[in-house]
N, C-alpha and C positions, 0 to 999 in steps of 0.2 A: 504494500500500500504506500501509497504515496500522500506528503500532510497536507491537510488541510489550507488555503491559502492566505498569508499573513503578512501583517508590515513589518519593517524590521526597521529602526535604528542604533547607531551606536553612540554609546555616551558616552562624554568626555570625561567626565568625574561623577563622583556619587551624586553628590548636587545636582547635576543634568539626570542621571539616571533616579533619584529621587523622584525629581521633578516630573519625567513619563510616567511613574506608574501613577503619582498621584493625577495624572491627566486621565490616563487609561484607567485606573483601576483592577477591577478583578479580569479584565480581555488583557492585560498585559501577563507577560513571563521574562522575567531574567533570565540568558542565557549567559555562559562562561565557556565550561569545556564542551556543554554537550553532550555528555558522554551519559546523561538519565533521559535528559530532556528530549531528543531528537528523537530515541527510539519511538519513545510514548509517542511524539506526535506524528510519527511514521505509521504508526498504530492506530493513530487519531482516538489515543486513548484521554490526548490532551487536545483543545484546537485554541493555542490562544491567537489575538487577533494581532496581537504585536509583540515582536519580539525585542527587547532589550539587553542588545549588547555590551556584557558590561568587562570582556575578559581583557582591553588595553587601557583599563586606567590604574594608573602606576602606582596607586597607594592601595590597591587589591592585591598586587603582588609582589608582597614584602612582610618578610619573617623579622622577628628580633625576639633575642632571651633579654626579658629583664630579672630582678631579679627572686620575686617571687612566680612569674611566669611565663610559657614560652606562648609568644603573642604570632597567630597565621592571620593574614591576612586572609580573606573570602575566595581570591583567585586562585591562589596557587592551588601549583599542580601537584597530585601527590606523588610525582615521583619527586620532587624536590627533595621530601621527609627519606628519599632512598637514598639522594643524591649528598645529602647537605648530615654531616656525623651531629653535626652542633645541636640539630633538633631533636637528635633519638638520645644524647646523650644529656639532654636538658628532661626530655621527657620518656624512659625506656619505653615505656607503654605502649608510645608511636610507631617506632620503629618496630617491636614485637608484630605489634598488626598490622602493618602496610605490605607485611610481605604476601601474607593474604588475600589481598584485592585485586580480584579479578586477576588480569596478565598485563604483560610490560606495556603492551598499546593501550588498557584502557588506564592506566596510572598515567602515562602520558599526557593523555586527554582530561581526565576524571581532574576537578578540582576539591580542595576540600570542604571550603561552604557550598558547593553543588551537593557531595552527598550528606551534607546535612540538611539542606533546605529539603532535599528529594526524601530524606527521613523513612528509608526502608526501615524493617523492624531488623530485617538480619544482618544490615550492613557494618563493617568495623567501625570505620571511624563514627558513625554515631553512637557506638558501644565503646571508645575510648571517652569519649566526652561523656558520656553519663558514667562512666564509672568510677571517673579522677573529679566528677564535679564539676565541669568547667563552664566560663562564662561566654557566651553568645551577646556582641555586639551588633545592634542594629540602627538604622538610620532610615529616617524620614524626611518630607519637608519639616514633620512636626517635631525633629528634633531628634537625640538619641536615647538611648535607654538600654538597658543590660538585662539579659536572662538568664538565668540559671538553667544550666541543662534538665533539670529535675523538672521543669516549665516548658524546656523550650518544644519537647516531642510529645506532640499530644497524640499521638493514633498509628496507624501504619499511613504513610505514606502523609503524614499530616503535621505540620508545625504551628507553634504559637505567634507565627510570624505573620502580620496584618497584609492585606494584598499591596497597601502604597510603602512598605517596609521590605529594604536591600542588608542582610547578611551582612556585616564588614570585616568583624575579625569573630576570632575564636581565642579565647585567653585559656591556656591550660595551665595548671598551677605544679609550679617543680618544686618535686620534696626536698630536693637540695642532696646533700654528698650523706654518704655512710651506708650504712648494710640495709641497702635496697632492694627489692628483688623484683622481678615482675613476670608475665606470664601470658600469653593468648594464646588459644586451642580453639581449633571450631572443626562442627564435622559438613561437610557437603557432597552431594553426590559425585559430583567432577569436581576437580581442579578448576577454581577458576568461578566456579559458581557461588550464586548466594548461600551463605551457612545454613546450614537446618536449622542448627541450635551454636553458638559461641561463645567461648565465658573468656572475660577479661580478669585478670588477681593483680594485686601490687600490694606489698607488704616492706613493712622497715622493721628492722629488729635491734636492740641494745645489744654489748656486749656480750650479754650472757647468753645471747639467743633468744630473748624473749621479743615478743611481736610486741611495739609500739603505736602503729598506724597499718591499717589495711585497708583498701578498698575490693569490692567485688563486685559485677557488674554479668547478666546475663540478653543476649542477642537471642532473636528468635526463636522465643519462648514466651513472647505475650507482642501486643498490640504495638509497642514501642521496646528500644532497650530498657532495662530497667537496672538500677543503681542499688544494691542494699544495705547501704551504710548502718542499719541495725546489727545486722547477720555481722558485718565487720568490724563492729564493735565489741563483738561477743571475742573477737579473735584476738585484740590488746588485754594482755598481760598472762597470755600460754605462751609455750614454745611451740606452737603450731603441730603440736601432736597428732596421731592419726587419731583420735578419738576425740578431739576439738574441729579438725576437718570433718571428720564421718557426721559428726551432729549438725554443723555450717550446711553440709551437702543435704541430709535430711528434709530440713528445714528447708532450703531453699527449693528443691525439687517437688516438695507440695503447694511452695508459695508461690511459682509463675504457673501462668496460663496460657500454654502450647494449644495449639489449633490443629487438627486434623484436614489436609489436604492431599495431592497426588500423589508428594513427593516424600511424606513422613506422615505418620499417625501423633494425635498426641499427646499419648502412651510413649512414642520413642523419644520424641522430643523431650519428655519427661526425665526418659532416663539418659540421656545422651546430657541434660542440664547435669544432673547429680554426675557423672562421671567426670563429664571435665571439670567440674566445679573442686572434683579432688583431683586432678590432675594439673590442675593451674594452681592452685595452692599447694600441691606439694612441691613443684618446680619454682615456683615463686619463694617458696622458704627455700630450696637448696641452692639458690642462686645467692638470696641474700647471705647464708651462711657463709659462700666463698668471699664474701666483701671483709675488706678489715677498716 
């Protein structure tokens, strides 16, 4: 199929590109890589009426570590996070899942506010950003405002993001140096395809080996990624024993809600959560343990 027929301009900076959607409104769509958007409207699963080009304005595409977090801009590309050490070693997490997505040509293409604003339930990068917490910058004519990723995905395929409201940055917050560890695991039919089910872990441990901060985070196992900073609370002040995981995995494997479709039941989903949920925490503690 071929898309639907649309206007397209391109915008010089956010400003100009603010300024479309609030003309257009909900007939408008941002475009960057492409790499969500085109198929769907090849599909005509989308038909907007104007497209908005926003992948040449030069303050979309640009990284910098400060120094409580590492700030992406909306454009870029994720293979940059392959390309560029400074970002995985600001943020392990990153780099753990970017290897992940999809293959070389669609990292290429794929930016990283595209697949957040596109907010698959099974994609990585929106399961790094709800798992570390991170904040979602946005801009308007009406001005700017910050969301918490806990906010910002509301459904599959669905965000908190207003139709005349442009993505700008993503702030991820870096735990800083010492016995860090981190971890991503996901199962999918091929190589290359969307996860069934993904669990993201990142854990810091004291000297002694005891867990001081965890987070945890599960991918397609409900409607959005979902974050459970509870469950990960439970895991500061164990040594991350297998019977501190086994209860974490319990727990969490009755607490999402997996869906039943062609590709997994969700019965498996269920149990593919619990498995990698101790399979990323136990790699996420043996990694920190090698940290001195």
């Amino acid at each position: 199929m071929k898309a639907a027929a649309f206007d397209y301009s391109r915008a010089a900076s956010v400003e100009e590109a603010c300024a479309l959607l609030a003309r257009h409104g909900p007939d408008a769509r941002l475009i960057a890589g492409g790499q969500s958007l085109v198929p769907m409207m090849a599909m005509r699963l989308v038909r907007p009426a104007v497209l908005v080009d926003i992948q040449r304005i030069a303050s979309l595409n640009e990284w910098r570590v400060e120094k409580d977090f590492l700030c992406i801009s909306a454009c870029v590309r994720q293979n940059v996070i392959e390309r560029e050490a400074a970002l995985s070693e600001a943020v392990p997490l990153l780099g753990k899942a970017i290897r992940w997505i999809g293959h070389v040509q669609t990292r290429n293409r794929g930016t990283v506010g595209g697949s957040l604003a596109h907010a698959d339930p099974s994609a990585e990068l929106p399961l790094v950003v709800a798992t570390l917490g991170a904040q979602c910058i946005v801009r308007s004519f009406r001005g700017e405002r910050t969301i918490g990723s806990e906010s910002f995905f509301t459904g599959p395929m669905s965000t908190a993001l207003q139709a005349d409201e442009c993505l700008v940055e993503i702030r991820l917050p870096i735990w800083g140096a010492g016995r860090i560890g981190t971890s991503f695991e996901e199962v999918a039919i091929r190589h290359g395809d969307f996860a069934l089910v993904a669990v993201a872990a990142q854990v810091a441990l004291n000297a002694h080996g005891v867990c001081e901060r965890a987070a945890l985070g599960v991918g397609g196992a409900a409607p959005a990624p979902v974050a459970f900073p509870d469950l990960s609370r439970h895991l500061v002040g164990t040594q991350l024993d297998d019977a501190a995981m086994q209860a974490i995995a319990d727990t969490l494997a009755k607490r999402v809600a997996p869906m039943s479709d062609l590709h997994a039941s969700a019965a498996y989903r269920r149990h593919l959560a619990h498995t990698l949920t101790l399979r990323t925490l136990r790699a996420a503690r043996d990694e920190a343990l090698t940290r001195s």
